[in-house]
Every structure is written in structure tokens, then in C-alpha cells.
BANUFI-342799 format. One record per residue: residue in three letters; z negated, x negated, y negated of N, C-alpha, C in turn. Coordinates in pm, whole numbers, plus 50000, padded with zeros to 5 digits. Example, Ala and Ser with C-alpha at 12.3 -4.5 7.8 and 13.67 -1.06 7.14 Angstrom:
BEGIN
ALA492204868150569492204877050450492204868050330 SER492924871550225492864863350106492134871049997 
//
This chain:
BEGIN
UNK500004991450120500005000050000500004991049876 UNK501054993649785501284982749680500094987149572 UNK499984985549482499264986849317499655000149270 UNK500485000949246500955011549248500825020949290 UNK500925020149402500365040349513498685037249488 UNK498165026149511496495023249450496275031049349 UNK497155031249266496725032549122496885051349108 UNK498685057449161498265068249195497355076949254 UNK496945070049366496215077249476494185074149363 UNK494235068649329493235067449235493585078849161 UNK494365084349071494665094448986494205107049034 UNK495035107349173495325121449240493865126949266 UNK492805114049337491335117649356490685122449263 UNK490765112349095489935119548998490545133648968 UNK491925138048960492125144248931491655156248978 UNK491315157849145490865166049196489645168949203 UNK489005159149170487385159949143487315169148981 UNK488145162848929487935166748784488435181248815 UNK489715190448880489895204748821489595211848955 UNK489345208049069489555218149181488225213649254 UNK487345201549268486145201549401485025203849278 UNK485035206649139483555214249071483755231549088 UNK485075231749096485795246349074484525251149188 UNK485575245149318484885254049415483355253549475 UNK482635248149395480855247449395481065258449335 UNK479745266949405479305279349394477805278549293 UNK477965282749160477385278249010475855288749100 UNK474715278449106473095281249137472635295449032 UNK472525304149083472555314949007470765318148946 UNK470245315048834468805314048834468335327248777 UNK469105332748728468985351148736468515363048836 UNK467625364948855467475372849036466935380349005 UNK466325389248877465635400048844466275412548949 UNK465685420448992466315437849027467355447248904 UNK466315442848805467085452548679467655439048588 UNK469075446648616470565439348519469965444448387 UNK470415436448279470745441948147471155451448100 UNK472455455948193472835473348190471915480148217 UNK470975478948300469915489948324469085488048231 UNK468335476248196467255476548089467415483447994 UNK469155481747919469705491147799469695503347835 UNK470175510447947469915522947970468375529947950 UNK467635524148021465905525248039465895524547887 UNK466365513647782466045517547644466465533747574 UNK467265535447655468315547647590467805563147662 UNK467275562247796466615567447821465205571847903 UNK464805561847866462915561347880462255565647783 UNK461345561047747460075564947672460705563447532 UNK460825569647410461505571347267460155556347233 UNK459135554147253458975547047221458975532947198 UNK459265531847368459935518647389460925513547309 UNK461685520547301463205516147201462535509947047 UNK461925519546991460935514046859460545501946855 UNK459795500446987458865490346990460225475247012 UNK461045476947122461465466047169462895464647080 UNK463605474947031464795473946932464525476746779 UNK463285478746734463005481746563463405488746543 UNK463645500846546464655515046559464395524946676 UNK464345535846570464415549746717465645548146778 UNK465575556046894466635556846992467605568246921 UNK467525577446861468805583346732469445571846668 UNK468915565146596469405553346484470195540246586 UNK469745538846667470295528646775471805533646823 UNK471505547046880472795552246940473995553746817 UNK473305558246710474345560346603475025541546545 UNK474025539446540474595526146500475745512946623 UNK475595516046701476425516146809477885521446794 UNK477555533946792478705547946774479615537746614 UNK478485536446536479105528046423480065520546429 UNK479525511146517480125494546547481575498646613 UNK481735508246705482575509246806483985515346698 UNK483625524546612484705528946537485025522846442 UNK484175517146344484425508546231484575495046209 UNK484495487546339484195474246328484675466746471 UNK485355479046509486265471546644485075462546756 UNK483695468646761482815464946840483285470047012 UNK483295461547108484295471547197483515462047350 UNK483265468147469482735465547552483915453947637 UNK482885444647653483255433747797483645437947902 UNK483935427747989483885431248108482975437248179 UNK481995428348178480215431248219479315434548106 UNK479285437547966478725439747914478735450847812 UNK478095459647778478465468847674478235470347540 UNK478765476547468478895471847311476945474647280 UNK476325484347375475025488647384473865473847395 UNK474275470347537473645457747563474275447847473 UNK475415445147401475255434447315474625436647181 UNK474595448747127473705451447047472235450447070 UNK471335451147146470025454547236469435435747220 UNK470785433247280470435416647273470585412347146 UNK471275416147017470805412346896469455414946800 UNK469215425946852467925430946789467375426946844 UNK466955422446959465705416347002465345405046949 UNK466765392846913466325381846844465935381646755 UNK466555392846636466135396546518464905403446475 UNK464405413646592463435418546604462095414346661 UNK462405402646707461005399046806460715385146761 UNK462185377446717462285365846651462295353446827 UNK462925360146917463345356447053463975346647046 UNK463765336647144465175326747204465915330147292 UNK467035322847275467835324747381467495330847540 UNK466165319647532466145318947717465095329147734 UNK464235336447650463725348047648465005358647679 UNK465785359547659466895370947582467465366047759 UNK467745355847839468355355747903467945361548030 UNK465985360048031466475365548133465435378548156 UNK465615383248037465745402948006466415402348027 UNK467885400347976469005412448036469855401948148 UNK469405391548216470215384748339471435379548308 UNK471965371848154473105366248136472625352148097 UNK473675343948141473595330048110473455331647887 UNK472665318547923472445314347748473835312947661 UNK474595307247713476115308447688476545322647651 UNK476585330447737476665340047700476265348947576 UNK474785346147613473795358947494474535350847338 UNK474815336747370474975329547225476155331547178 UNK477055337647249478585342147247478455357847154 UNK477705363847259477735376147196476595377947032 UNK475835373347055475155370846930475595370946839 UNK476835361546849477465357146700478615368146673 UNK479075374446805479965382246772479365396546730 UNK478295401346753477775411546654477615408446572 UNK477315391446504476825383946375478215388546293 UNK479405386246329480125382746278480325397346212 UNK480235404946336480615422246241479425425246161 UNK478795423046201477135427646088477815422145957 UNK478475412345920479065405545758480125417345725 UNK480715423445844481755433045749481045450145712 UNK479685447145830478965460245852477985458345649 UNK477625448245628476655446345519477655450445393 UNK478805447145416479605450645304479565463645252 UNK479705476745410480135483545389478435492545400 UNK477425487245389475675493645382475455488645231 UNK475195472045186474855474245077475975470744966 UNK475795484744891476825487644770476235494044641 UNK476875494444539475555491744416475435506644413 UNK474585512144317473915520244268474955529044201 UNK475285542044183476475550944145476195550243981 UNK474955548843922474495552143802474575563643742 UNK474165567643824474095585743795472595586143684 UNK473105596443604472515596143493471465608343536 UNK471685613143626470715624143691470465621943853 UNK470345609643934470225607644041469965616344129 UNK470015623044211469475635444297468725621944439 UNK468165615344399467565608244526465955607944511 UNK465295613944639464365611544658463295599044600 UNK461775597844574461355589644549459945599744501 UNK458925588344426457705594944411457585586144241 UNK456245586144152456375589444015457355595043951 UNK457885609943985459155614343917458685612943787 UNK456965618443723457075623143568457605605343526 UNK457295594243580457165585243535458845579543508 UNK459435585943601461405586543636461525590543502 UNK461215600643467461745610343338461225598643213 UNK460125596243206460415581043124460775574143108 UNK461135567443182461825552543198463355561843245 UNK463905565243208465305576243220466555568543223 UNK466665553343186467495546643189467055538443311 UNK466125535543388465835526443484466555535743630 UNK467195521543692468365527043806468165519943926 UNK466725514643938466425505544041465425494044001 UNK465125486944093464325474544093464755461344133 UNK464275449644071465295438544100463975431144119 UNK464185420644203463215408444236463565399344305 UNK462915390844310463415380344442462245373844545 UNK462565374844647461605370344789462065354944852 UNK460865355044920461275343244981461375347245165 UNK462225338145174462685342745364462625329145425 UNK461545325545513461575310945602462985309545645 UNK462825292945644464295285745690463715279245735 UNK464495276045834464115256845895465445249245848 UNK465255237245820465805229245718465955212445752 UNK467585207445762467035192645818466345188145709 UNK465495179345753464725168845684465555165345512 UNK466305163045559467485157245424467445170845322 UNK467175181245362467155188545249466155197545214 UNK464995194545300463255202145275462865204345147 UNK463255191345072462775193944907462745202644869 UNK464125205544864465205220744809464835230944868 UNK464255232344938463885242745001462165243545017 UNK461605235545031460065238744989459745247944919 UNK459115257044920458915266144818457565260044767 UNK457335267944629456505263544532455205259444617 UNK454335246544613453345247544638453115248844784 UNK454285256644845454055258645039454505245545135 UNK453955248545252453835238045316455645240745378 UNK455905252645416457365255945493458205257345395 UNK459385257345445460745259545347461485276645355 UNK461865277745266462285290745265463525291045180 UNK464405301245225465465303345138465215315645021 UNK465695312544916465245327844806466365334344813 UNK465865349144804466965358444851466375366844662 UNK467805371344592467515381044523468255391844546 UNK467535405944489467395417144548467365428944454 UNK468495440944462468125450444349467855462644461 UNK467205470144462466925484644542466955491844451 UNK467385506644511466975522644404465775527444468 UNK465265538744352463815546044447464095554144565 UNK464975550144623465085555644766464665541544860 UNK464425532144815464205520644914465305516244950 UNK466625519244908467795513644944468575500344869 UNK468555487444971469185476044864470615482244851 UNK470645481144704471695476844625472895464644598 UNK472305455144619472835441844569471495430844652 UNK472275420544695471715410244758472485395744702 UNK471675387544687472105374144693471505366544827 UNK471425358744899471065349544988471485338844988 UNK470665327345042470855315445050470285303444955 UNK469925309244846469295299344760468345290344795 UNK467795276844743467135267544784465755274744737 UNK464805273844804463445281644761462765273144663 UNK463065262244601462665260644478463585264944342 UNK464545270144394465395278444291464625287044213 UNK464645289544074463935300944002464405314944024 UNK464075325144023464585339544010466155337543886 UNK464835334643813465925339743702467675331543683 UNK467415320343725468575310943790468915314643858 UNK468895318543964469245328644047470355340543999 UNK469965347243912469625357743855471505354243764 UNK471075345243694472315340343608473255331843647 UNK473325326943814474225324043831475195339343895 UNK474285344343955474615361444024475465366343932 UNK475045366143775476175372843672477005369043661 UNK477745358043683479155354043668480025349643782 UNK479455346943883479285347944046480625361644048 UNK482395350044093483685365044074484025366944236 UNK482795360644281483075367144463481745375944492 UNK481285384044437480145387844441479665394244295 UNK480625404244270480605407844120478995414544144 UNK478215415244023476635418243962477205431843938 UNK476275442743976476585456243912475515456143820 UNK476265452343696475955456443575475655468443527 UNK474235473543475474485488943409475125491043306 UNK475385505143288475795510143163475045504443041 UNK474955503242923474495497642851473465506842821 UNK473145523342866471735526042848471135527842958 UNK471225518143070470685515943188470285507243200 UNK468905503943304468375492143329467645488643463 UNK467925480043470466675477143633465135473343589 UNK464185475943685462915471643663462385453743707 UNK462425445943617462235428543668460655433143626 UNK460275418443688458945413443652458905397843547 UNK457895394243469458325384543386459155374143472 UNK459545373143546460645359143560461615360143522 UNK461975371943500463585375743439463385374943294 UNK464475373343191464375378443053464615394043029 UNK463995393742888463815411942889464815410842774 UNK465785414042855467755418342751468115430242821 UNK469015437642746469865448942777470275444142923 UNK469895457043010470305461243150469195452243235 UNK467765443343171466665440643250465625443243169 UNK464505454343230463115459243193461995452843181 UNK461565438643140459815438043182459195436343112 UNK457935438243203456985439343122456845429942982 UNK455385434042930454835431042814454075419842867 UNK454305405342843453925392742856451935392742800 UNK451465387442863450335381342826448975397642859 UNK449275407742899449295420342933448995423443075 UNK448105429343104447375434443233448995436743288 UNK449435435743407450415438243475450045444443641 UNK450115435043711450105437143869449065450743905 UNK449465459043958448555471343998447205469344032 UNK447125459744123445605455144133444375456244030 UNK445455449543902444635449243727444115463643722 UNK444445473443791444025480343691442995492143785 UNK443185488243890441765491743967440035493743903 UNK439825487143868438725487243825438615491243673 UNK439685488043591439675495143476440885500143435 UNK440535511843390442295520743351443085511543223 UNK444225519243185444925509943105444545519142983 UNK444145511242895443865513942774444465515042676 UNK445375505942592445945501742530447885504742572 UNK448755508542423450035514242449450935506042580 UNK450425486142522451465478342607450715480342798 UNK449045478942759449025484742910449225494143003 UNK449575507342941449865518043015451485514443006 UNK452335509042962453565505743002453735497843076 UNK452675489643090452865478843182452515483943345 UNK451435493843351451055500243471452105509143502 UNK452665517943439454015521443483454795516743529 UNK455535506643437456525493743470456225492143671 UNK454515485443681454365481643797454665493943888 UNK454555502843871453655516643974455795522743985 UNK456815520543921457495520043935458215505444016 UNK458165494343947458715483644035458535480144176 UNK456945490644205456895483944328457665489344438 UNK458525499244417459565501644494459995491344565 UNK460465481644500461085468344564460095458944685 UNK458965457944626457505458844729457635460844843 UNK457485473544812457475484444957458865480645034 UNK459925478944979460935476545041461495464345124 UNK460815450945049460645443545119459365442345216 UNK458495451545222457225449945291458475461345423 UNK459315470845434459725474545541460405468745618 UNK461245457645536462135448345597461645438945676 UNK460515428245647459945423345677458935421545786 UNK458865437045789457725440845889458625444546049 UNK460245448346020460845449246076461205436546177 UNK461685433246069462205419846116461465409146117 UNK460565403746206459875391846175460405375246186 UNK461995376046271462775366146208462855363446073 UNK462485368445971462455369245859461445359645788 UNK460645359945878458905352545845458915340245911 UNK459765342946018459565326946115460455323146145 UNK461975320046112463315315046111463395309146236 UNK464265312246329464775305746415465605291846372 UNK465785285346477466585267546401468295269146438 UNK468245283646319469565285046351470585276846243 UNK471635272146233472095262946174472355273645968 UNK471885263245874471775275745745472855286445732 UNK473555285545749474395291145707474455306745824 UNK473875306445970473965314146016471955319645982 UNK471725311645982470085320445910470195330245806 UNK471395322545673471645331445571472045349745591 UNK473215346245699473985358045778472855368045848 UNK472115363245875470825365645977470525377745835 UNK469655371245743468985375745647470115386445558 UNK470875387345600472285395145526472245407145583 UNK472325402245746472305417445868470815425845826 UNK470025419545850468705425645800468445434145690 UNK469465432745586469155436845482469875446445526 UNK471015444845555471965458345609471775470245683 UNK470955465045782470265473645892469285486045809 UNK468565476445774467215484945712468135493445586 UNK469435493645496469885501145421470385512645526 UNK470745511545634471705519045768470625527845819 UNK468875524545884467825529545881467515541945790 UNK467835534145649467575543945573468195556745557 UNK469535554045506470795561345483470475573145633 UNK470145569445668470465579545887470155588945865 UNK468595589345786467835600145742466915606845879 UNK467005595645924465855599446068464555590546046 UNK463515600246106462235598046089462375583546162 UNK461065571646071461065559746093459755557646062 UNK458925549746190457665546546120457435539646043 UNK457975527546000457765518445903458135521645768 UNK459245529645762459455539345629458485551945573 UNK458135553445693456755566145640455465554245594 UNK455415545245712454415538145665454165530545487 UNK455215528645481455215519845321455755528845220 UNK456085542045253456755550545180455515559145148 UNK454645547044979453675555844941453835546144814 UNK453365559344720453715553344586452755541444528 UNK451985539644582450945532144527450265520144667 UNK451415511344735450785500944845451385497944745 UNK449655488044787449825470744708450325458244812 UNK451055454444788451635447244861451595430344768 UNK451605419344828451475409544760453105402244815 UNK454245399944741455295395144735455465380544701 UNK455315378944593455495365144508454715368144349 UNK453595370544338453215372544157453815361044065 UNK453915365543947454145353043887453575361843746 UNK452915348743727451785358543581452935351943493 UNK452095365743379452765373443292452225362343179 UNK452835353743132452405342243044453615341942917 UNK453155337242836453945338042704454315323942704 UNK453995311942759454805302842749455195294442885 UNK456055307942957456585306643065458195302443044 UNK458375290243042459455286042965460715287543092 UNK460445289743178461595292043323462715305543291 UNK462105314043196462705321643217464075320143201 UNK465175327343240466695327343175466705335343067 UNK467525325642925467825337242812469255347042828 UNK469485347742927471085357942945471085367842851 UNK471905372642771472155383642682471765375742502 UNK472795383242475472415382342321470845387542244 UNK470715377542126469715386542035469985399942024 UNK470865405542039471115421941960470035431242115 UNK471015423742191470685428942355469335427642362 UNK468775418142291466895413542362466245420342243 UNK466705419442148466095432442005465725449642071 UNK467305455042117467605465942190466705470642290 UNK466255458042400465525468242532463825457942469 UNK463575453342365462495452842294462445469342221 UNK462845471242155462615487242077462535496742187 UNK463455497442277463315508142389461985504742464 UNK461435496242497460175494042551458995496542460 UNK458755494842319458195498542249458205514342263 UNK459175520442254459275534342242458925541442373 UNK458515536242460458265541242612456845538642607 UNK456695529142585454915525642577454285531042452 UNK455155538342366454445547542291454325563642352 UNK455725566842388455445579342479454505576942543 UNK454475568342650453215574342746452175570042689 UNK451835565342591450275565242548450175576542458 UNK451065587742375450605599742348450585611542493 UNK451545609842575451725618642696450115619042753 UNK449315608242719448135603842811446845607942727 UNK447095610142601445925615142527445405623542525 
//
């Protein structure tokens, strides 16, 4: 045998090792549960209404509909072996329980490969699903939406929602922790800003920011931001901020240096014109509160970030926001929405006192604009301090 046929017959061996003698090994199957994934999803769909709550964050109405969703609007469409049901089931759990992979694998009996396949492919529709959940505010000058301080609605008559910003854990390489440290905390977080109406429904989302980012930076890059237009109000409309924002036409806050946070005023009522505007202001803003206190409570990926690469954490925190607008919108009873759906939980978010030489703020808007929702705030905190006499 010359060099040559050596050299083939060398080829022909790897070659066969390499596409046909791994082929035919029979892959160690470490899956052996009784109940497949198809069944567990079924048992979700029809067992105990509570189970589903507990193990998908959602009643079993809101689950099925949102499914029904995916399948018509978003080209969500069943596997071979898997159904658009169980690949949904397996997203909420990560999102909902804040699960790994190999938890997730072997509930429903699919290789990690797998669950990480399908994961991303509900990920991917949840980005066209968020588009089409959060969308701004109609600015209806007579809103017909539910909520609680109505007499306090009829005051503030130009206010069309609440704006703030939260912080959402990230894990973060090393190389960029700084940026992401949040103030003073030991973990990193990404800042998410946020407008809701008094229905608890987001409006407008930003995500991704470095958690030492300011709100209000935030805030002003969002306004000129032409992939992600800002719904701007009408010019006698406004959202409810807290001092991190500037107080210009189309943003509300409070009266600086001034009893603010609801807590203040526990023990003593508001006395004075700027404090009873300011207790309003709050007893209205905390809409946004409550709203991130439902999200949150939902989702506890939210609190403890998986080491998913940023950019799919961001997406993560996008779906979430989406979901809980989809929750809402269903109009089916939800415990966590009854639970925080009270006009007056105190909830602790991010405070940031109300200081007069809080130099962070952003000046966005003209003098005319910061003159303008100065007089209109004057004139509100005079109503309700005669309304109150």
C-alpha cells in the first residue's frame, strides 16, 4: 500500500468517525419523568385554577387567551413535539420563577438546547407582542378609564398619567459594573423609564440604561430619541414626575423643599397651599408605584436577573412590561392587581428628596414652558386649599 491509499484510507476512517459511527450512538437519554411537558401544560390548563397562578403568573383565562394571541398575531405556531402552549409555559416559568435552564428541563423533559431555542423564540415575538401592548395614552380630554382619587382627577384635569423611573437587576461583565452600579448599591441594575395611566397601564417604556444614569437624562435623551418617538402631551396636558424631572410644560412636580412622599403626611395632615398639592401630586403619582410594585411582584426575574447576555435581559424587562399591560387590558380578575389596586399603598420605589439645590435635574423646555406649568401648579394648590376649608 503506497502513501497515498495510507493517506486516503486515513481520510475515509476520520471521515466516518466524524459523520456516520457518532450518528449511530444512541444519545443517553437523562429525562425519565412519567409526565412529558405536554402533560404538565395540560394539568396547567386543566387542574387546579390555582396552580396555573401560582406556577405561570397568570390565571388560566389570561394564559389561554394569550396563547390564542401569539398563534394569530405573531405567527407563534406548534413544533413537532412541542406546543405553542408548552413553549409559552416554559417562558413564564423563567420569567416567573426566575428558573434555569436545567430547572425548566426537567419539568417539561426537553433537552437545555431545546428550552434555550424556544425561549428565545417566544423572546423574539414578545418584541413585536410589546409593540403592539405598550402604546401611548389617547389623551382624551375626558378619559372614561377606571382609577381611584377621581375628585382629585377633576383637579389636576390636565394630568394623563405618571412617569418615573425604576431600577431592574442586571448582571454585568466586570468591565462595565461601574455603569451599572446603582447609587450607593452593592448590585448593578439597569434603569428602566416609565409613563403609566390611572388604569395601571404602561404607556411608554425606555430600557436599558446604565443604573447610574439619572432619570432625568434619561428622560431627555427619550425626547429626541427618532426610533422611539416620546408621546408628548397636548400642551394643556401633563404627566405626574417626582423632583428628578424638571417642572416644564407636559411635566408636573412637586413643590421642592415641601413635605412630599405620602408617608410625610401620616402623622400630620398637610397644612399649608404647597403641601396639600404636594399630597395630591403624591396620592395621585403613586399610580406608577403600585404599578411597578405589580410588575415586580410578578416577575421576580426582575429583582434577580438571570446571566442572560444585556441585551437579552433588556428584552426580558420589555416582555414583562408587556405582559403585565396584556394582564391588564384582559379585564380578568388578577390577584396581584386587586392586591396593589388601592389608592393609598405605600410602596418604597426609589425616593429622591425634594431639595432645592438638586442640581441633576434636566432643564428641557423653555422659560415660557417652566413659567406656564409654575402658574398652573400655583393655581391647583390654591384650589385645593380653598376646596379643603
Amino acid at each position: 500500500m503506497d502513501n497515498n491509499q495510507k493517506l486516503l484510507l486515513v481520510i475515509l476512517m476520520y471521515l466516518y468517525v466524524r459523520f456516520f459511527w457518532k450518528r449511530g450512538l444512541k444519545r443517553m437519554r437523562d429525562n425519565d419523568s412519567n409526565m412529558t411537558g405536554h402533560q404538565y401544560t395540560l394539568e396547567l390548563l386543566t387542574g387546579n385554577p390555582k396552580q396555573c397562578i401560582e406556577m405561570l403568573r397568570m390565571s388560566r383565562e389570561s394564559f389561554v387567551r394569550l396563547c390564542a394571541h401569539f398563534r394569530v398575531n405573531y405567527s407563534l405556531v406548534d413544533s413537532k413535539h412541542v406546543s405553542v402552549e408548552e413553549k409559552m409555559a416554559m417562558f413564564l416559568m423563567v420569567i416567573g420563577h426566575n428558573q434555569r435552564y436545567v430547572v425548566i428541563k426537567r419539568r417539561f423533559q426537553h433537552s437545555k438546547q431545546t428550552i434555550h431555542k424556544f425561549f428565545y423564540e417566544v423572546l423574539d415575538k414578545m418584541m413585536l407582542f410589546a409593540r403592539d401592548m405598550i402604546v401611548p395614552t389617547s389623551f382624551n380630554p375626558n378619559p372614561n378609564i377606571p382609577g381611584h382619587n377621581k375628585r382629585l382627577r377633576r383637579v389636576f384635569k390636565g394630568a394623563v398619567g405618571a412617569l418615573d423611573g425604576t431600577l431592574i437587576h442586571a448582571v454585568v461583565p466586570a468591565s462595565k459594573q461601574d455603569l451599572y452600579r446603582g447609587r450607593g448599591k452593592g448590585d448593578c441594575y439597569q434603569n428602566v423609564l416609565a409613563i403609566c395611566d390611572f388604569n395601571m397601564i404602561f404607556t411608554f417604556i425606555v430600557a436599558g440604561w446604565e443604573g447610574v444614569a439619572h432619570d432625568a437624562r434619561i428622560l431627555s435623551e427619550a425626547l429626541v430619541d427618532p426610533h422611539a418617538p416620546f408621546p408628548i402631551p397636548p400642551p394643556d396636558k401633563y404627566y405626574l414626575c417626582d423632583a428628578a424631572y424638571a417642572h416644564t410644560r407636559g411635566f408636573m412636580a412637586p413643590y421642592r423643599n415641601v413635605r412630599y412622599w405620602l408617608g410625610d403626611f401620616r402623622r400630620r395632615r398637610a397644612l399649608t397651599n404647597k403641601e396639600k398639592f404636594n399630597h395630591g401630586h403624591a396620592k395621585l403619582r403613586n399610580v406608577i408605584e403600585r404599578s411597578f410594585g405589580v410588575l415586580k411582584a410578578r416577575f421576580p426575574i426582575l429583582k434577580r436577573m438571570a446571566p442572560f447576555p444585556l441585551i437579552t435581559q433588556r428584552n426580558i424587562t420589555i416582555a414583562c412590561f408587556a405582559l403585565h399591560n396584556f394582564i391588564r387590558k384582559a379585564g380578568l380578575n388578577d390577584e396581584l392587581f386587586t392586591e396593589y389596586d388601592q389608592p393609598n399603598v405605600s410602596l418604597h420605589n426609589r425616593q429622591v428628596h425634594v431639595d432645592a439645590d438638586e442640581d441633576e435635574v434636566g432643564a428641557h423646555g423653555t422659560a415660557a414652558d417652566r413659567e406656564y406649568m409654575t402658574h398652573l401648579r400655583d393655581e391647583i394648590a390654591e384650589q385645593l386649599m380653598q376646596s379643603m376649608e
